[in-house]
C-alpha positions as CSV (number, residue, x, y, z in Angstrom):
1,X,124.3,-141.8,190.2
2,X,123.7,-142.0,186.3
3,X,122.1,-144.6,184.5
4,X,123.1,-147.2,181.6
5,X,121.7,-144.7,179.5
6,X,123.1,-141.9,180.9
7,X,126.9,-142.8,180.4
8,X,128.6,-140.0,178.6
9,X,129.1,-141.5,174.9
10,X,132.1,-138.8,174.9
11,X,134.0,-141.0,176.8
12,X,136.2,-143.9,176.2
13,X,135.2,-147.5,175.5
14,X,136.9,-149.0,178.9
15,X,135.6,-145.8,180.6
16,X,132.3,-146.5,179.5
17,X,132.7,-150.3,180.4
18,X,134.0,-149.6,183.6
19,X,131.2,-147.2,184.8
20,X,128.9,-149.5,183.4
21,X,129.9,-152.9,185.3
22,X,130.3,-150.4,188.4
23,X,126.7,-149.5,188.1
24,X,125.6,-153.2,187.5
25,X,127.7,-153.9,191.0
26,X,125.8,-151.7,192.8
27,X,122.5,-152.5,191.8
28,X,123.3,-155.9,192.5
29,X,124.8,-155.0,195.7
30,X,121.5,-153.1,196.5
31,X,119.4,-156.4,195.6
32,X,121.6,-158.7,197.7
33,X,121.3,-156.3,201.0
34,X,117.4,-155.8,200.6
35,X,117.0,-159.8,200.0
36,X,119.4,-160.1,203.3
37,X,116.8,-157.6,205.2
38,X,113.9,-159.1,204.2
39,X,115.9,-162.8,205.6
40,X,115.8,-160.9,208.9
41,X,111.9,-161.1,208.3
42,X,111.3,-157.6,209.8
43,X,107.8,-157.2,209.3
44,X,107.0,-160.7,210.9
45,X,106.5,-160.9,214.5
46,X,107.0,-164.6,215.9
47,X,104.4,-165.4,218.5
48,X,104.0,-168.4,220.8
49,X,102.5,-171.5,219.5
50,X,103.0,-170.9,216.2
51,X,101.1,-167.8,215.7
52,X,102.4,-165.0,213.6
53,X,102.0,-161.0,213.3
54,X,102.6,-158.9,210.7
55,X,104.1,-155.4,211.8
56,X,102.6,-153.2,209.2
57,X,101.0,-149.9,210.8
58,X,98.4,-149.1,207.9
59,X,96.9,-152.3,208.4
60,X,96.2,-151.8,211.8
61,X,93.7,-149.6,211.3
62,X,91.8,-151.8,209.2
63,X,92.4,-155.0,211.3
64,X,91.0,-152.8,214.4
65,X,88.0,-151.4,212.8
66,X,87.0,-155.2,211.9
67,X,87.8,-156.4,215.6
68,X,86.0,-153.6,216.9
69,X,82.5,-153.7,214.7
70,X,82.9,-157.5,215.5
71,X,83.0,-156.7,219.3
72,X,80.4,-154.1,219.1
73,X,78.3,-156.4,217.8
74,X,78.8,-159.3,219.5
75,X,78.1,-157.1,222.9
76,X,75.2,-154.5,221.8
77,X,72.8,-157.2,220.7
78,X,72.8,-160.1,223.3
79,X,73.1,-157.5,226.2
80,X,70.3,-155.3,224.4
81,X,67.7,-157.3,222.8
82,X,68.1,-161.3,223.2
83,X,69.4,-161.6,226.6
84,X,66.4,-159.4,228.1
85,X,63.6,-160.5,225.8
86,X,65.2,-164.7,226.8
87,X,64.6,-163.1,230.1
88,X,61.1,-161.4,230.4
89,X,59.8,-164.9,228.0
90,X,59.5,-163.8,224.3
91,X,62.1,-165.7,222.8
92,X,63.5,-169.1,223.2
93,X,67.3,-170.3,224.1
94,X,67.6,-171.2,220.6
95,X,68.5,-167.8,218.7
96,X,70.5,-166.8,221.7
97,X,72.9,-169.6,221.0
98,X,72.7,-169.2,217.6
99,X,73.8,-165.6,217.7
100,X,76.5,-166.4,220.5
101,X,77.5,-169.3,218.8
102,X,78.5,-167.3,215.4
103,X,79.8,-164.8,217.4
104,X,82.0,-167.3,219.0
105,X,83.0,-169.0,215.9
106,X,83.4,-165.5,213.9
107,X,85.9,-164.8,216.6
108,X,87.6,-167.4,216.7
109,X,88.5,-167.4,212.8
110,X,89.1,-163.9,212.9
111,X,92.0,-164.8,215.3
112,X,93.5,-167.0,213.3
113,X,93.7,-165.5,209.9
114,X,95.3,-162.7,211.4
115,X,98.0,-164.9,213.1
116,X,97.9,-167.8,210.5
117,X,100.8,-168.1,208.4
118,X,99.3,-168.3,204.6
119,X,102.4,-170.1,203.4
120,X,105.2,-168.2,203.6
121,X,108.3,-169.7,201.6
122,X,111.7,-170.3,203.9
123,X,115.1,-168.6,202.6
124,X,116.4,-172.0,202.3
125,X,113.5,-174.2,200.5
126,X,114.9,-175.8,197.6
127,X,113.3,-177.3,194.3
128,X,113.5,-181.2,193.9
129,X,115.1,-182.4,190.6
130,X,110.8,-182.7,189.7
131,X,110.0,-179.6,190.4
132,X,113.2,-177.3,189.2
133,X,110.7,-176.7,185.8
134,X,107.8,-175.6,188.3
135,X,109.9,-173.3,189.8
136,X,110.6,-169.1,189.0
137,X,113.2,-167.1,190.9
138,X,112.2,-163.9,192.8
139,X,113.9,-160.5,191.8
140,X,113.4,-159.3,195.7
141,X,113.7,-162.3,197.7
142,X,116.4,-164.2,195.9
143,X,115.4,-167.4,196.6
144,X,113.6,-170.1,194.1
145,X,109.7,-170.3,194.6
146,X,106.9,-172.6,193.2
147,X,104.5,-170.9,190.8
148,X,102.0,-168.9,191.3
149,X,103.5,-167.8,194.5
150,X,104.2,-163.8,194.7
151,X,106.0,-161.7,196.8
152,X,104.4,-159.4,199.0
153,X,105.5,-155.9,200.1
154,X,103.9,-155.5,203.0
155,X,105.1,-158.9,204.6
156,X,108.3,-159.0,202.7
157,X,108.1,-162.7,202.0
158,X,107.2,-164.9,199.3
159,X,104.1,-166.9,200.1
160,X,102.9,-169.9,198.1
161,X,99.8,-169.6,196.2
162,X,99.5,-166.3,197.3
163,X,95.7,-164.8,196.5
164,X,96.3,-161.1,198.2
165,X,97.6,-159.2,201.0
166,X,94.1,-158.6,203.0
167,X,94.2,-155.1,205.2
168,X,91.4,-156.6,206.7
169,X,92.8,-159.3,208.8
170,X,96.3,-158.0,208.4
171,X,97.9,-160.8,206.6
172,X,98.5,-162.1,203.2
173,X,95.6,-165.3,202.1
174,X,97.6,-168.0,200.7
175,X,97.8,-171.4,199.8
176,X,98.1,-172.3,203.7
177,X,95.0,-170.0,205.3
178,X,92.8,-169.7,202.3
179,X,90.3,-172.5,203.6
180,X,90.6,-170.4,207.4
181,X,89.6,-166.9,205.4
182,X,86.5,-168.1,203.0
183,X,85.1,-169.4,206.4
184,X,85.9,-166.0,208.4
185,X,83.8,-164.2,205.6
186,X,81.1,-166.9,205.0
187,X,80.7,-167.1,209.3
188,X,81.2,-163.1,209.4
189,X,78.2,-162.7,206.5
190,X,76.2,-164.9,208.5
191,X,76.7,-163.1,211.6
192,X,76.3,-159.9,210.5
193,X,72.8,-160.6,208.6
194,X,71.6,-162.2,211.6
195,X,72.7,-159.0,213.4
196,X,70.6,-156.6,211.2
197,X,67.3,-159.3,211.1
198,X,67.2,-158.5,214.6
199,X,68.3,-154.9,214.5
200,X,65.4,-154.4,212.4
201,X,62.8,-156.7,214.7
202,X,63.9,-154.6,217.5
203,X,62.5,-151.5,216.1
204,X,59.5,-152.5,214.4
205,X,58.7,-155.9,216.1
206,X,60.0,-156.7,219.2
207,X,58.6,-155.6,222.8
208,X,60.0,-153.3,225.0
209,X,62.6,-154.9,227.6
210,X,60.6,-154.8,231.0
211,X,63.3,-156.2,232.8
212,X,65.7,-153.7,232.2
213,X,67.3,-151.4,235.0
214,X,65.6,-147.8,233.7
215,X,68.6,-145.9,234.7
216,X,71.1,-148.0,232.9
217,X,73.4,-146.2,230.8
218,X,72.5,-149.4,228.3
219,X,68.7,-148.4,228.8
220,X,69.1,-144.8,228.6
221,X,71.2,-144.6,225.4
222,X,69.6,-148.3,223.9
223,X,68.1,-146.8,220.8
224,X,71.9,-145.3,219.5
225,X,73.7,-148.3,220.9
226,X,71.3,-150.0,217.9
227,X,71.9,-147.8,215.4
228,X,75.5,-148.1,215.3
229,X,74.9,-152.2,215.5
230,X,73.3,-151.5,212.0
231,X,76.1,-149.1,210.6
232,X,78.7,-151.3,211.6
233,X,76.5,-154.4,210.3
234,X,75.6,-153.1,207.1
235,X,79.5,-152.6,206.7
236,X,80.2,-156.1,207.9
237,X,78.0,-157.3,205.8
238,X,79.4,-155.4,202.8
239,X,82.8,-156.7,203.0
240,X,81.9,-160.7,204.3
241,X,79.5,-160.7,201.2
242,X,81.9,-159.6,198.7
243,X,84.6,-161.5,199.7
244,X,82.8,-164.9,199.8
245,X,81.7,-164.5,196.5
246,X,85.4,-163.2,195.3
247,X,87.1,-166.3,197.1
248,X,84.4,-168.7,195.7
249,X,84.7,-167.2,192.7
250,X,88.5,-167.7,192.4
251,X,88.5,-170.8,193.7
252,X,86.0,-171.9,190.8
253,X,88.0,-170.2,188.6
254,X,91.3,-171.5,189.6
255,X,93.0,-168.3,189.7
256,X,94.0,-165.8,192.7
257,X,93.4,-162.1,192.8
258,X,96.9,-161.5,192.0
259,X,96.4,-163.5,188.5
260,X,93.2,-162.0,187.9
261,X,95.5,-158.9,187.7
262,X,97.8,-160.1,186.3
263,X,95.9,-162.2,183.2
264,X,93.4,-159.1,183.1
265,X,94.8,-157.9,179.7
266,X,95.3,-161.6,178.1
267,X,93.2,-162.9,175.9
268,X,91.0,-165.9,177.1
269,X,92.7,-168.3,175.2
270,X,96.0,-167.1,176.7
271,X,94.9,-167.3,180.5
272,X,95.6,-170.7,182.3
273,X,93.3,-173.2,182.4
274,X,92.6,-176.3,184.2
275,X,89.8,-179.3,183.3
276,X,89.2,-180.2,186.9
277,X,86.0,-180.4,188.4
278,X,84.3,-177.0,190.8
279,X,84.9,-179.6,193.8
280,X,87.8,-181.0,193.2
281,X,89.1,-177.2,193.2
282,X,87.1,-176.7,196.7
283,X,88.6,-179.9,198.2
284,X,92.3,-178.7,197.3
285,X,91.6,-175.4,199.5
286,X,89.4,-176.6,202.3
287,X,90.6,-180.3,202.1
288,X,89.6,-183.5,202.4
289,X,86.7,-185.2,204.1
290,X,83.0,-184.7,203.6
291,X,81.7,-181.5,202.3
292,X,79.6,-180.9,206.0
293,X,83.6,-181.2,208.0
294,X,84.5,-177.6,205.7
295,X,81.9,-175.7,207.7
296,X,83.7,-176.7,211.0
297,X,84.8,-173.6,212.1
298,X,87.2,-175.2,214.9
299,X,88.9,-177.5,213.0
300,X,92.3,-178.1,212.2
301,X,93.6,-178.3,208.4
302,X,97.0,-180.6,208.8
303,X,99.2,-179.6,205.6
304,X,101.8,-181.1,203.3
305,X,104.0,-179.1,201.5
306,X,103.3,-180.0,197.9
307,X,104.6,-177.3,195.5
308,X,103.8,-178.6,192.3
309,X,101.1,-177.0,190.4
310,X,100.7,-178.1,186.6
311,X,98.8,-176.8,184.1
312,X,99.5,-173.4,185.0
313,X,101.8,-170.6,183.2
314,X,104.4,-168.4,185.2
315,X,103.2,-165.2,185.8
């Protein structure tokens, strides 16, 4: 089908206009049935108890790799080193709970960010008569959005506050599962330089288990079994690290990965700005209370929708 610009010029003016208007209905046609598809929510499995999925096969691969180092982990070095040495007397109960305990809560967050919704917008959200001038339309959607919420093409949804789509935990980190995230990598760092301390104590430091069945595959194979729990930890720890600085960072900042982007190739004074305080910005993501409650990595983060967000440019 030609193009605009590809309309024979040796035709006549209505011809022209006609093929024209045709080709500007069936663009628009093709917009209308793409936003209808993405109202069908393809890519968004519904789960019981409010979880949700996203069905997106690439990230898959990612998302498993993570569960599995997690697992591998979280298995290898009670069953090989604490359990035993709690056993035969060298170490107390205290680092064994410690290590179980951020395996636990490592776990647990991991779960939710990848079933969290991060703020996805409903096809039928409408602007208040205060916020119609905080407001942009979406070109793929076609529904009205607050600002700085982006559409993402791997969830096909708009999602408020949107930071990026994280192949990690298969999900987009928004305005809605930010907080949950920067403690999945902040408990994940943790866990996975607690993992190599005693990685390395169990080479150089640590006694041999003397409780241990000699015939045990566990036994038998111990000093591999280790040196994939420092592979896997090392790249644990590579991608927790990074991304609690990056979120931290952004959060500081006031900006999302998306705008960093985005503003990349403004000048500073063009980039959006905003005078309020490095924890006032932290208590709008992980929310209110005292600053020891954002650590909890069980709790519960009750929302309200506010989708005003001033002193910041559309992008």
């Amino acid at each position: 089908m030609p193009s605009d610009s590809e309309v024979d010029l040796g035709m006549s003016f209505e011809q022209q206009f006609d093929i024209v208007n045709f080709l500007r209905e069936s663009t628009n046609k093709e917009i209308e049935n793409e936003a209808a598809y993405f109202r069908t929510s393809p890519n968004i499995i519904f789960l019981p108890g409010g979880f949700q999925f996203v069905r997106h096969v690439r990230g898959y691969f990612s998302m498993g790799s993570v569960v599995l180092a997690w697992a591998y982990n979280s298995y290898i070095i009670p069953k090989l080193v604490l359990f035993p040495l709690w056993n035969d007397g060298y170490l107390s109960w205290f680092p064994v709970f410690a290590f179980c305990f951020l395996a636990f809560a490592t776990g647990s967050l991991l779960f939710r960010s990848i079933s969290s919704d991060p703020g996805r917008i409903p096809f039928d959200t409408r602007p208040t008569s205060a916020d119609k001038m905080n407001w942009t339309h979406c070109q793929r959607c076609l529904i009205q959005r607050p600002l700085k919420s982006h559409h993402c093409s791997k969830c096909q949804r708009c999602v408020r506050k949107m930071d990026h789509h994280c192949p990690w935990v298969n999900n987009c980190i928004g305005e809605d599962n930010q907080w949950l995230f920067l403690l999945l990598v902040f408990y994940g760092s943790l866990l996975s330089l607690f993992g190599l301390t005693v990685d390395i104590l169990y080479f150089y430091v640590f006694p041999k288990c003397l409780s241990c069945p000699r015939d045990s595959f566990f036994f038998v194979h111990q000093q591999f079994l280790m040196y994939g729990v420092f592979i896997s930890g090392c790249g644990l720890l590579f991608v927790c690290s990074t991304q609690t600085i990056t979120q931290s960072a952004n959060i500081i900042l006031d900006k999302t990965t998306v705008e960093s982007l985005i503003f990349a190739r403004k000048r500073l004074p063009d980039r959006p700005t905003d005078d309020s305080t490095s924890y006032q910005k932290f208590r709008i993501v992980c929310g209110p209370g005292p600053v020891w409650r954002w650590f909890n990595p069980f709790r519960r983060k009750r929302w309200k929708a506010n989708f005003v967000y001033q002193q910041h440019q559309e992008v």
